[in-house]
DSSP file (Angstrom, degrees, kcal/mol; ACC not computed):
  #  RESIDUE AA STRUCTURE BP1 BP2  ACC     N-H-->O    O-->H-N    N-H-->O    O-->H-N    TCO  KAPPA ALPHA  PHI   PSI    X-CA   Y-CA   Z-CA
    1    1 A X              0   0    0      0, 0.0     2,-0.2     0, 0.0     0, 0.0   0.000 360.0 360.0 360.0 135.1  -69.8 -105.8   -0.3
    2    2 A X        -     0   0    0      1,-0.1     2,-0.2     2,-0.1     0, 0.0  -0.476 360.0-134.4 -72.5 147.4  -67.1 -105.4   -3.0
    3    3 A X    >>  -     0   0    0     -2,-0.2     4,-1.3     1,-0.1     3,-1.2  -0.487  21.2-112.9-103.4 169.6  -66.3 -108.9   -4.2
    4    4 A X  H 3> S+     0   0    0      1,-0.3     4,-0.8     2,-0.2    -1,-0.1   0.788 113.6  62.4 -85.7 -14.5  -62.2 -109.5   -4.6
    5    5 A X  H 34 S+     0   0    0      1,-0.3    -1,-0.3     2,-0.2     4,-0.1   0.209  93.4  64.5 -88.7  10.2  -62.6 -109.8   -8.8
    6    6 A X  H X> S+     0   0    0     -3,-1.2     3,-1.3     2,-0.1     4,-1.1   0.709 106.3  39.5 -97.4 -57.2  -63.7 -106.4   -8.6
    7    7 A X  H 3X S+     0   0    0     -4,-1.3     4,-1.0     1,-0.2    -2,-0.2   0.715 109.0  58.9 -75.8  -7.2  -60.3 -105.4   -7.4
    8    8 A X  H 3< S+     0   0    0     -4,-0.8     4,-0.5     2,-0.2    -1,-0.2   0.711 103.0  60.2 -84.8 -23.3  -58.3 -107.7   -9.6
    9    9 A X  H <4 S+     0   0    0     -3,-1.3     3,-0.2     1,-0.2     4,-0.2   0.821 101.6  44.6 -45.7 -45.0  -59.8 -106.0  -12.2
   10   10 A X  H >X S+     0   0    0     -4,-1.1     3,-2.9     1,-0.2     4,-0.7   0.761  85.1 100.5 -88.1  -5.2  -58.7 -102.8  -11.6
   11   11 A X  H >X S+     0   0    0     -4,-1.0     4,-1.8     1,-0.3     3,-1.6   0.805  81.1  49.2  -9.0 -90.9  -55.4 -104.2  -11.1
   12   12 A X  H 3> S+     0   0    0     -4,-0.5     4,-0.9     1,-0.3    -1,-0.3   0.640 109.2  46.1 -16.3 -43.8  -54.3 -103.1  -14.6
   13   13 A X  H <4 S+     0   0    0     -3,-2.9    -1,-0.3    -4,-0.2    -2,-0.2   0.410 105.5  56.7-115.7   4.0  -55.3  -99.9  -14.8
   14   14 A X  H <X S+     0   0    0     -3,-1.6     4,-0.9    -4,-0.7    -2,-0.2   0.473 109.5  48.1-101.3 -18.0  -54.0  -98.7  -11.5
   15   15 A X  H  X S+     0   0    0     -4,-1.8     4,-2.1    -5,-0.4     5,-0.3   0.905 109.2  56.8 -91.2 -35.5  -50.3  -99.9  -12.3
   16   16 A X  H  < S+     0   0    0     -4,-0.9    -1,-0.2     1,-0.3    -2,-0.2   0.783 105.4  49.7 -67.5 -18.6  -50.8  -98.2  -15.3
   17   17 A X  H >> S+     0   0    0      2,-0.2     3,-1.6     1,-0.2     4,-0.8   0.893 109.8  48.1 -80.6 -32.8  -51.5  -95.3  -13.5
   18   18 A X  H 3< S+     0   0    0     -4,-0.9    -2,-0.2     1,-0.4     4,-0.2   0.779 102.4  60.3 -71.5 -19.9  -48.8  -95.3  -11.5
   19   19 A X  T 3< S+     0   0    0     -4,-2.1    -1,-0.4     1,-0.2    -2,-0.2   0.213 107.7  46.1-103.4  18.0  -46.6  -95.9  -13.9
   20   20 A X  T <4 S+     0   0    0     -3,-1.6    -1,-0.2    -5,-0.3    -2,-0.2   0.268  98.2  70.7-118.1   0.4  -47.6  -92.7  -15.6
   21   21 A X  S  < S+     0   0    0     -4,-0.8     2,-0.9     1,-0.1    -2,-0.2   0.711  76.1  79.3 -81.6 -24.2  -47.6  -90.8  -12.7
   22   22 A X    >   +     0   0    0      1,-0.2     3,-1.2    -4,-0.2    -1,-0.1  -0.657  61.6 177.6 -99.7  91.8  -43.4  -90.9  -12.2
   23   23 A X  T 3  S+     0   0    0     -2,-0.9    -1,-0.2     1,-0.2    -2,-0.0   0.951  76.5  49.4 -33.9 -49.0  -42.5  -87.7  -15.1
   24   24 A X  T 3  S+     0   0    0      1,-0.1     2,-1.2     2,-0.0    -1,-0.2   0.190  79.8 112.8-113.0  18.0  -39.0  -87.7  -14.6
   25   25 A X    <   -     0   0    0     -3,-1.2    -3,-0.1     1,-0.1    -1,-0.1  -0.716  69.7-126.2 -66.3  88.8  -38.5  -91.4  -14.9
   26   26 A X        -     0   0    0     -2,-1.2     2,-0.4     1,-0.1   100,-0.1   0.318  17.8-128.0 -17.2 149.4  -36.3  -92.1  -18.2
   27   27 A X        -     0   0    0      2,-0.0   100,-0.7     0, 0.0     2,-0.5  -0.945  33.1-165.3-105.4 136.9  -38.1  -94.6  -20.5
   28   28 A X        -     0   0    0     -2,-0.4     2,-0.2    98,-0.2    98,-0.1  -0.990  12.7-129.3-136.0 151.5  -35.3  -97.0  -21.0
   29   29 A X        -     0   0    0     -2,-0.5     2,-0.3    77,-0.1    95,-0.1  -0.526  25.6-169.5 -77.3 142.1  -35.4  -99.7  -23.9
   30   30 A X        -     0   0    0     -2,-0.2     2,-1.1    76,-0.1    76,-0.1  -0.744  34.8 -84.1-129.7-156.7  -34.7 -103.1  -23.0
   31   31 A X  S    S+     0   0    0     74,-0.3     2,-0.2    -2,-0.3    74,-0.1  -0.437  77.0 117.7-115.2  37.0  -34.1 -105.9  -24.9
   32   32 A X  S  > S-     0   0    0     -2,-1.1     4,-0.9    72,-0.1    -2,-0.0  -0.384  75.8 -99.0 -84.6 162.1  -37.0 -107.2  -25.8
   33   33 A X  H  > S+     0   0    0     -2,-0.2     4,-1.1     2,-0.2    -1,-0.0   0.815 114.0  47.5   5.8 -83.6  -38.7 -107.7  -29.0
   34   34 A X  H  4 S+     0   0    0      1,-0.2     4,-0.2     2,-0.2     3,-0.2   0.890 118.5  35.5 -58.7 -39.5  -40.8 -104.7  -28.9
   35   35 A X  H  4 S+     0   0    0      1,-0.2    -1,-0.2     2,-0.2    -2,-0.2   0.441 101.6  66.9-127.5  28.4  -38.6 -102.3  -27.9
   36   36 A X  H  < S+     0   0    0     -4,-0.9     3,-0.4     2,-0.1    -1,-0.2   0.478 101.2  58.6 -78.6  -4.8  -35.8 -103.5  -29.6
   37   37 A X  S  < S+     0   0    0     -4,-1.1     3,-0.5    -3,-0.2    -2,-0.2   0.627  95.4  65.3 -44.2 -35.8  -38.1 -102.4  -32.7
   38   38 A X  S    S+     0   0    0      1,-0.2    -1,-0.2    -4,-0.2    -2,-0.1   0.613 102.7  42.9 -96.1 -24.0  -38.1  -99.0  -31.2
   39   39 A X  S    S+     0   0    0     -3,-0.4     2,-0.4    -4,-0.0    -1,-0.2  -0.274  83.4 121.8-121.7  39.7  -34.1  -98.3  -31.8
   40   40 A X        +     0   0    0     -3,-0.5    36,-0.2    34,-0.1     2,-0.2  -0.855  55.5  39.9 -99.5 152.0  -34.1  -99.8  -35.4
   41   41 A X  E    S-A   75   0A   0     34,-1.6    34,-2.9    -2,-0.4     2,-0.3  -0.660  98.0 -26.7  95.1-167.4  -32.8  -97.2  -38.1
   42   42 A X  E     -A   74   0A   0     32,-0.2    18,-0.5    -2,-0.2     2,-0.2  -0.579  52.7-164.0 -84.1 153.1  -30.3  -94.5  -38.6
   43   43 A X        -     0   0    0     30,-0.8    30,-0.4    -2,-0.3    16,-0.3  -0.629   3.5-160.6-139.6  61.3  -29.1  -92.8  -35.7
   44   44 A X  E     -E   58   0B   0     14,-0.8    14,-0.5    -2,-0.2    28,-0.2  -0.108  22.9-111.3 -81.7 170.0  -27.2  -89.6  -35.8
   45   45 A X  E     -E   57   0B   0     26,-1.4    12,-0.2    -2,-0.2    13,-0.1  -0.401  23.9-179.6 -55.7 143.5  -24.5  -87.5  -33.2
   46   46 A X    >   +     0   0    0     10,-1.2     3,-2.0    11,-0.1    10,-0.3  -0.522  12.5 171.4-137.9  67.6  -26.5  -84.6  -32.3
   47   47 A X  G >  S+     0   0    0      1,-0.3     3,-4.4     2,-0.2     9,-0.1   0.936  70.4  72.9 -34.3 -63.7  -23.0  -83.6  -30.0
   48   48 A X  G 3  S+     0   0    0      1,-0.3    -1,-0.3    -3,-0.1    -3,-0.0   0.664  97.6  43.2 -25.5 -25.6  -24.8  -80.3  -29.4
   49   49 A X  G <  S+     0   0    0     -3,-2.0    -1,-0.3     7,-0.2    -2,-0.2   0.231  92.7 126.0-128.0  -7.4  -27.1  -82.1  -27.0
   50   50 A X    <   -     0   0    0     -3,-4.4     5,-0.2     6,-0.1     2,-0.1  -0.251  39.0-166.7 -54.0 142.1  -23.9  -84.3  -25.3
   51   51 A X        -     0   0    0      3,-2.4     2,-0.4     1,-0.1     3,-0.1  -0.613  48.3 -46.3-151.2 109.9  -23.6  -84.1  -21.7
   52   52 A X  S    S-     0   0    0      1,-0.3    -1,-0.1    -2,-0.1     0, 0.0  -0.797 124.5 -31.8  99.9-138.7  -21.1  -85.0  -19.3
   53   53 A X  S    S+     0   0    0     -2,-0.4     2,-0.7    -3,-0.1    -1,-0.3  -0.182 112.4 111.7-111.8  49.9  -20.5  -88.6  -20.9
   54   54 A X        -     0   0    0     -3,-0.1    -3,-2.4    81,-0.1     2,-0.3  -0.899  61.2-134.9-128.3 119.9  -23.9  -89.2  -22.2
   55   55 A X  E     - F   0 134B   0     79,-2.1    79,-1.8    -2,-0.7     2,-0.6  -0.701   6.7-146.6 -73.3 126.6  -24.4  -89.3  -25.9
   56   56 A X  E     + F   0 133B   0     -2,-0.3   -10,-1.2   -10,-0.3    -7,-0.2  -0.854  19.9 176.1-135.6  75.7  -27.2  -87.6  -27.9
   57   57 A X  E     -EF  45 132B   0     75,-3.2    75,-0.8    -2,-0.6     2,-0.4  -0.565   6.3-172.0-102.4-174.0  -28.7  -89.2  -31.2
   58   58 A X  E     -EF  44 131B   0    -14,-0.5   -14,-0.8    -2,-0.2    73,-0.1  -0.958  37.4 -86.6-149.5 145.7  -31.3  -88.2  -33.3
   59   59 A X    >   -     0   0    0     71,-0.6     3,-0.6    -2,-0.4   -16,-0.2  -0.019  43.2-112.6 -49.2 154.1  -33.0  -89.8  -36.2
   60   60 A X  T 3  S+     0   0    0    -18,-0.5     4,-0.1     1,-0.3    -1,-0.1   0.655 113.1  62.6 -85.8  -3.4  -31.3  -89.2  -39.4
   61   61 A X  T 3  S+     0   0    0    -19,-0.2    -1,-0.3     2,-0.1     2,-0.3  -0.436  76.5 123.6-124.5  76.5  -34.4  -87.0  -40.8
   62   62 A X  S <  S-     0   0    0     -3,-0.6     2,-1.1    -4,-0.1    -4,-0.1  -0.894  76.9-119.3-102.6 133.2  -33.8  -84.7  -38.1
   63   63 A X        -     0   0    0     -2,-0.3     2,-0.3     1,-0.0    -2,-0.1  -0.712  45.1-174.3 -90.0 132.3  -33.2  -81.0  -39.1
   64   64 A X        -     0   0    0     -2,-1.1     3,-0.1     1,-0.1   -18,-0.0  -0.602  28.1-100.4 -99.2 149.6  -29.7  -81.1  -37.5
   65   65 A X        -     0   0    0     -2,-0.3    -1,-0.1     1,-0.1     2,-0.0  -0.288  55.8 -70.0 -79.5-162.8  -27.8  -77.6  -37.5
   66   66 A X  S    S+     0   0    0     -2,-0.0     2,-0.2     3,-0.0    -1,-0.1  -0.398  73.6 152.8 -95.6 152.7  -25.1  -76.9  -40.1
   67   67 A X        -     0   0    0     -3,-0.1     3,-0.1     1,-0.1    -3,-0.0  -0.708  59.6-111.3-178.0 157.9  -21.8  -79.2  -39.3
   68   68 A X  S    S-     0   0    0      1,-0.3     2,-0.3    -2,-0.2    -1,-0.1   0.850  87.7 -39.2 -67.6 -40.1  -19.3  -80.5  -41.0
   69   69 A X        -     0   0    0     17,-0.1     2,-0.5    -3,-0.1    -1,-0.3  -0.838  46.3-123.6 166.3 170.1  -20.7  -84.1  -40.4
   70   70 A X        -     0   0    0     -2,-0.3    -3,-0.0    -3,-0.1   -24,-0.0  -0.924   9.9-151.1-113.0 128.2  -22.2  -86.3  -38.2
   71   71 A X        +     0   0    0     -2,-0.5   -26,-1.4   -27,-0.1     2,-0.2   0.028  40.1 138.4 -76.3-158.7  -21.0  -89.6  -37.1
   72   72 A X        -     0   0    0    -28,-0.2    12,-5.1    12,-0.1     2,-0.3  -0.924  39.0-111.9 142.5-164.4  -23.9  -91.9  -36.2
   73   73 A X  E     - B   0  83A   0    -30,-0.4   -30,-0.8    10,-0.3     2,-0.7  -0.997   7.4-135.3-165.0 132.0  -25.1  -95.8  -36.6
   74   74 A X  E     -AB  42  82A   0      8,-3.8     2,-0.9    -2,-0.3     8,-0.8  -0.874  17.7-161.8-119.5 101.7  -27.7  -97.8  -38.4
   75   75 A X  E     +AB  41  81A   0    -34,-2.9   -34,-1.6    -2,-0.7     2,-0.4  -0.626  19.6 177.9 -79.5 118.6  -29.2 -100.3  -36.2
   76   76 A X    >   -     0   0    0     -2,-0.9     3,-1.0     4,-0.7    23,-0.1  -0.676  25.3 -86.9-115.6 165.7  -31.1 -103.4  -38.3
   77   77 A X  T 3  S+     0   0    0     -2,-0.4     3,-0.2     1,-0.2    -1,-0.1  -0.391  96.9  39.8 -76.3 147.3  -32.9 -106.4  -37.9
   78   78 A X  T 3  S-     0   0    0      1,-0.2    -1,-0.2    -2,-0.0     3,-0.1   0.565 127.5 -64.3  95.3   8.7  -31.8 -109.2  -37.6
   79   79 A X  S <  S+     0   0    0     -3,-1.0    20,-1.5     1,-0.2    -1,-0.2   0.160  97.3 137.6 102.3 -32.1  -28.7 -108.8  -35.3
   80   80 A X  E     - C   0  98A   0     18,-0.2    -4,-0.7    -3,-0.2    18,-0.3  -0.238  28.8-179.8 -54.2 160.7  -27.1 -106.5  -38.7
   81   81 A X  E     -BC  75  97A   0     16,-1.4    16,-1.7    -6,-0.2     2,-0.3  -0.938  15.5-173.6-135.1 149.5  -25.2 -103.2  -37.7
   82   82 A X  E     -BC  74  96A   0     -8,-0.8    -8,-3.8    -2,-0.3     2,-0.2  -0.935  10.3-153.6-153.7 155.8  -23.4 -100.3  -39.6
   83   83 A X  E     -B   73   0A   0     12,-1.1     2,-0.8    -2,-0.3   -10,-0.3  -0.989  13.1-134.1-138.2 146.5  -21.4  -97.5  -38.2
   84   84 A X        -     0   0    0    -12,-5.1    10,-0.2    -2,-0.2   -12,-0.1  -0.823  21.5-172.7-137.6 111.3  -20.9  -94.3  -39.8
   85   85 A X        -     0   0    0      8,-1.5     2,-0.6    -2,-0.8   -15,-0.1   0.331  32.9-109.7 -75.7-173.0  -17.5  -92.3  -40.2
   86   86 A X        -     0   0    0      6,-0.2     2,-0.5   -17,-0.1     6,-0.2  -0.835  43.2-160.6-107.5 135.7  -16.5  -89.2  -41.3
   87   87 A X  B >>  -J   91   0C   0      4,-2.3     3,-6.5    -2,-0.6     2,-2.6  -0.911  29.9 -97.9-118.9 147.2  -14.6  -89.8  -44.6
   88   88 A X  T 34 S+     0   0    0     -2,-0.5     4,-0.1     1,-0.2    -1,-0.0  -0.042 120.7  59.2 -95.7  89.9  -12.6  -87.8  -45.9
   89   89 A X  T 34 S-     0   0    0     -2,-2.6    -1,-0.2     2,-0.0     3,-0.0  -0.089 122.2-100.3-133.3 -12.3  -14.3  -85.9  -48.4
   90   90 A X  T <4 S+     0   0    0     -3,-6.5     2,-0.2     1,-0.1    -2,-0.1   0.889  92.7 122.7  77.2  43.2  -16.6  -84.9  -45.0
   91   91 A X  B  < S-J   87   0C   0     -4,-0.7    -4,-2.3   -22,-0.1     2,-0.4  -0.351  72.3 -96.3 -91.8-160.2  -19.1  -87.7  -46.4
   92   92 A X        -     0   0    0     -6,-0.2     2,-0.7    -2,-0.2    -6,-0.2  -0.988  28.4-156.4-130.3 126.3  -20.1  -90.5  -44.4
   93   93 A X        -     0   0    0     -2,-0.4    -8,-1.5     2,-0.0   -10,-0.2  -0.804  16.5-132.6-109.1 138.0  -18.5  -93.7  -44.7
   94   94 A X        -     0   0    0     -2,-0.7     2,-0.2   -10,-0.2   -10,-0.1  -0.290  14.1-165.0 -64.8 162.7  -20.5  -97.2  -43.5
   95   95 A X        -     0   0    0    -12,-0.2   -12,-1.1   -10,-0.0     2,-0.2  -0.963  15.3-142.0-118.2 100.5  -18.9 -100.0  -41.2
   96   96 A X  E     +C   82   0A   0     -2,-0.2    17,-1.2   -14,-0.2    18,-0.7  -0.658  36.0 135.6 -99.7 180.0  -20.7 -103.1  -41.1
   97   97 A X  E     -CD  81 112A   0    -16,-1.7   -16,-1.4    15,-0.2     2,-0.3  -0.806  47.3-109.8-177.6-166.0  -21.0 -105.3  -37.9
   98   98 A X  E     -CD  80 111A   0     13,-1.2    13,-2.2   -18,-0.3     2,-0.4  -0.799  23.5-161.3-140.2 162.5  -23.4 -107.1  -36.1
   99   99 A X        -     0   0    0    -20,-1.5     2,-0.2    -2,-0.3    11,-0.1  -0.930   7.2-175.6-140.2 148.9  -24.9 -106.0  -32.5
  100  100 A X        -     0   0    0     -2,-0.4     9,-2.8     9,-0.4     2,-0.1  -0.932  29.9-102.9-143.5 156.6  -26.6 -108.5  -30.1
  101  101 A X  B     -G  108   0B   0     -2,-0.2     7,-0.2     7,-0.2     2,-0.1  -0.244  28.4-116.0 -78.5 179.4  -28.4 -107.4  -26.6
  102  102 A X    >   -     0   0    0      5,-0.9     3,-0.5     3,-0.4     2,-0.3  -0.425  54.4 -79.2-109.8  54.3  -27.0 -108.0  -23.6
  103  103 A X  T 3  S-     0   0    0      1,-0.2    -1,-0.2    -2,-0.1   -72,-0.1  -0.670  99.2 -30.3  87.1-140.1  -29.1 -110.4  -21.7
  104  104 A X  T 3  S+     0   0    0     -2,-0.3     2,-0.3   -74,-0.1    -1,-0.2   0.094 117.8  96.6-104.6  30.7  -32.2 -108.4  -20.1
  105  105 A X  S <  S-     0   0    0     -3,-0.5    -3,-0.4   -75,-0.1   -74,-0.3  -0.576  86.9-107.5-111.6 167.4  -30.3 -105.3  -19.8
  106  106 A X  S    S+     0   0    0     -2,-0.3    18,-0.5   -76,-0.1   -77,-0.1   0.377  75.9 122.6 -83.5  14.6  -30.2 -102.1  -22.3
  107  107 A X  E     - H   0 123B   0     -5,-0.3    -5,-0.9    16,-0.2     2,-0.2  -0.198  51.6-148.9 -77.1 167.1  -26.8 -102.7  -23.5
  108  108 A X  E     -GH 101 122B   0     14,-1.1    14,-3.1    -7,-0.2     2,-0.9  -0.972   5.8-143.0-138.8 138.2  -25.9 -103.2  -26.9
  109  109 A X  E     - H   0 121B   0     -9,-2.8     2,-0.4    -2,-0.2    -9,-0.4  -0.684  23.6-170.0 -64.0  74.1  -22.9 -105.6  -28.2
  110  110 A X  E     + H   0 120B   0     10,-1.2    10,-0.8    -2,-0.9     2,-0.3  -0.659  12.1 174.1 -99.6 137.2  -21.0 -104.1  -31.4
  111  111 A X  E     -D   98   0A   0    -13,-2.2   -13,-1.2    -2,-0.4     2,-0.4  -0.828  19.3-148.2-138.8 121.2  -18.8 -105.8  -33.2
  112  112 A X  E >   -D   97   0A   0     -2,-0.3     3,-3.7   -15,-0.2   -15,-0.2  -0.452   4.6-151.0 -63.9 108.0  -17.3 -104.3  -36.3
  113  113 A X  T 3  S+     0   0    0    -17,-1.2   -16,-0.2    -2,-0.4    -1,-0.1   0.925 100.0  71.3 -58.4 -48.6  -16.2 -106.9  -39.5
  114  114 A X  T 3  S-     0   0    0    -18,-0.7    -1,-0.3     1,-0.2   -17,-0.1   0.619  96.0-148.5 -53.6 -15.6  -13.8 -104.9  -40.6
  115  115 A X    <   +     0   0    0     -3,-3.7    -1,-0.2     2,-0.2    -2,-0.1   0.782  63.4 127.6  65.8  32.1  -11.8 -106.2  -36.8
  116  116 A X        +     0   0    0      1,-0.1     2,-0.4    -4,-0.1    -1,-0.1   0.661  68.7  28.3 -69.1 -28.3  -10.4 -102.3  -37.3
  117  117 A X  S    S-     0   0    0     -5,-0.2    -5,-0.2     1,-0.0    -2,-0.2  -0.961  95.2-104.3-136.8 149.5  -11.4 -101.4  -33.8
  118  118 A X        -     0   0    0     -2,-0.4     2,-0.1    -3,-0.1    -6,-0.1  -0.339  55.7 -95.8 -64.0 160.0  -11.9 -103.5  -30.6
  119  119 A X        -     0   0    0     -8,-0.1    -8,-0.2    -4,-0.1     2,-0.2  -0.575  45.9-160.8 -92.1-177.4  -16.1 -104.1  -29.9
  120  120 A X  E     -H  110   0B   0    -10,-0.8   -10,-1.2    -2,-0.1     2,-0.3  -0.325  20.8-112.1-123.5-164.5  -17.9 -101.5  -27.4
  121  121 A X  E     -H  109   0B   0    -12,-0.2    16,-1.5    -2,-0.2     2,-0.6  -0.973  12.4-148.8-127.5 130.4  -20.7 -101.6  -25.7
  122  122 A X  E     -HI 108 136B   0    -14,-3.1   -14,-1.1    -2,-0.3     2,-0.6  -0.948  22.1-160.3-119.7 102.7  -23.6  -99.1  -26.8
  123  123 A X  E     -HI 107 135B   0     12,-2.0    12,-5.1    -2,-0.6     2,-0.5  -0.844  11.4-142.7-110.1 106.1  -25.3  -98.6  -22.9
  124  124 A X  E     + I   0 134B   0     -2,-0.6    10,-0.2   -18,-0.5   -18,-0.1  -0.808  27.6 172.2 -90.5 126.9  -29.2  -97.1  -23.6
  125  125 A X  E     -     0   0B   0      8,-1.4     2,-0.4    -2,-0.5     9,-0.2   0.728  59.4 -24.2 -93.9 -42.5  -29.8  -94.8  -21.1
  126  126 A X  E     - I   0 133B   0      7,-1.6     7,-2.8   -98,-0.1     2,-0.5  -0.898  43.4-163.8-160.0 140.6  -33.3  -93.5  -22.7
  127  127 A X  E     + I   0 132B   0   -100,-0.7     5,-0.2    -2,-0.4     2,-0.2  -0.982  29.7 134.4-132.1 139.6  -35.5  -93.1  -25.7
  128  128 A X  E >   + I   0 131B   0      3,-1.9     3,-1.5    -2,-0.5    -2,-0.0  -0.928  63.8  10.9-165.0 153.9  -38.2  -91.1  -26.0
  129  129 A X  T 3  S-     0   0    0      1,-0.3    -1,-0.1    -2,-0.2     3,-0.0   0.954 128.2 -57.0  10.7  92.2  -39.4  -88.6  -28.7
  130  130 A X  T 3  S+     0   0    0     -3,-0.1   -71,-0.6   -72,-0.1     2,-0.4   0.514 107.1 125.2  41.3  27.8  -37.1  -89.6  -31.0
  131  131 A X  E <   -FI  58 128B   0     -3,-1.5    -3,-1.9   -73,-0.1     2,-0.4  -0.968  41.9-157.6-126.6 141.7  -33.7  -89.0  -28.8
  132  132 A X  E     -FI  57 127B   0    -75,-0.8   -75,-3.2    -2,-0.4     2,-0.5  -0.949  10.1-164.3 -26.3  74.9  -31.8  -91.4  -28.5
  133  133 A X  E     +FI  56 126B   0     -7,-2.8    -7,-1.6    -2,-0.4    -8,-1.4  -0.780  15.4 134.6-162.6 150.8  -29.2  -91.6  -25.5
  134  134 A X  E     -FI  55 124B   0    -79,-1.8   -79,-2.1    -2,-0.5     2,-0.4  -0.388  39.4-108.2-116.5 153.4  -26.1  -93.5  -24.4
  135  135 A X  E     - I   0 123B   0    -12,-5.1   -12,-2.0   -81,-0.2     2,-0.5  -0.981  20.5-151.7-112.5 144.0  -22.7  -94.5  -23.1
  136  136 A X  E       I   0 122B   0     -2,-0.4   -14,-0.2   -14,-0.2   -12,-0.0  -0.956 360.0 360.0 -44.7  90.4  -20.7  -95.5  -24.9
  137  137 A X              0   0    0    -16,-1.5   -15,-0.2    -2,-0.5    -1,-0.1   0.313 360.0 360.0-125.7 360.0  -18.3  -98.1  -22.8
């Protein structure tokens, strides 16, 4: 007879199966520690890849196609933020700000020092291999 610590063992590895079993379940960050690690860097539009009203970024050493520029967003530790315009020369100029989560949920808080624009809300819908995507609300 199997004893019940034999099944508490496998406990672990059978959610972990299961939870590798659902493909077409988005990985979505939440606001954790860990995988607020995972959306730290540069962030750029990869618009090509928009749909409907969900936004498409890509790491900034991403071979992007030709375009006249890319907006995008530097998320940092420590609560820091920049956001990154078109200028006009077609360069990019930063915005700094600050972002904080939103509780336990995958939102993100921006608020821009320059007080040029009201703050948004940066709504993570998923990352995984390196895309990056969002609402913007």
């Amino acid at each position: 007879m199997l004893k019940p610590s034999f099944f508490l063992r496998l406990l672990p590895f059978s959610l972990l199966l299961a939870a590798a079993c659902q493909p077409n379940k988005p990985a979505v960050v939440t606001s954790s520690p860990a995988s607020m690690k995972q959306l730290e860097g540069t962030w750029l539009s990869s618009r090509e890849e928009d749909h409907g009203d969900t936004l498409v970024y890509r790491p900034n050493t991403y071979k992007f196609p030709p375009a006249r520029g890319r907006t995008g967003f530097a998320i940092k530790p420590f609560g820091r933020f920049e956001q990154f315009d078109i200028a006009p020369t077609d360069g990019l100029t930063g915005r700094e700000g600050t972002w904080t989560a939103d509780g336990n949920s995958s939102r993100l808080l921006i608020h821009l020092a320059d007080g040029q624009m009201p703050n948004y809300t940066l709504e993570i819908i998923s990352l995984k291999k390196k895309v990056l995507q969002l609402r913007r609300r």
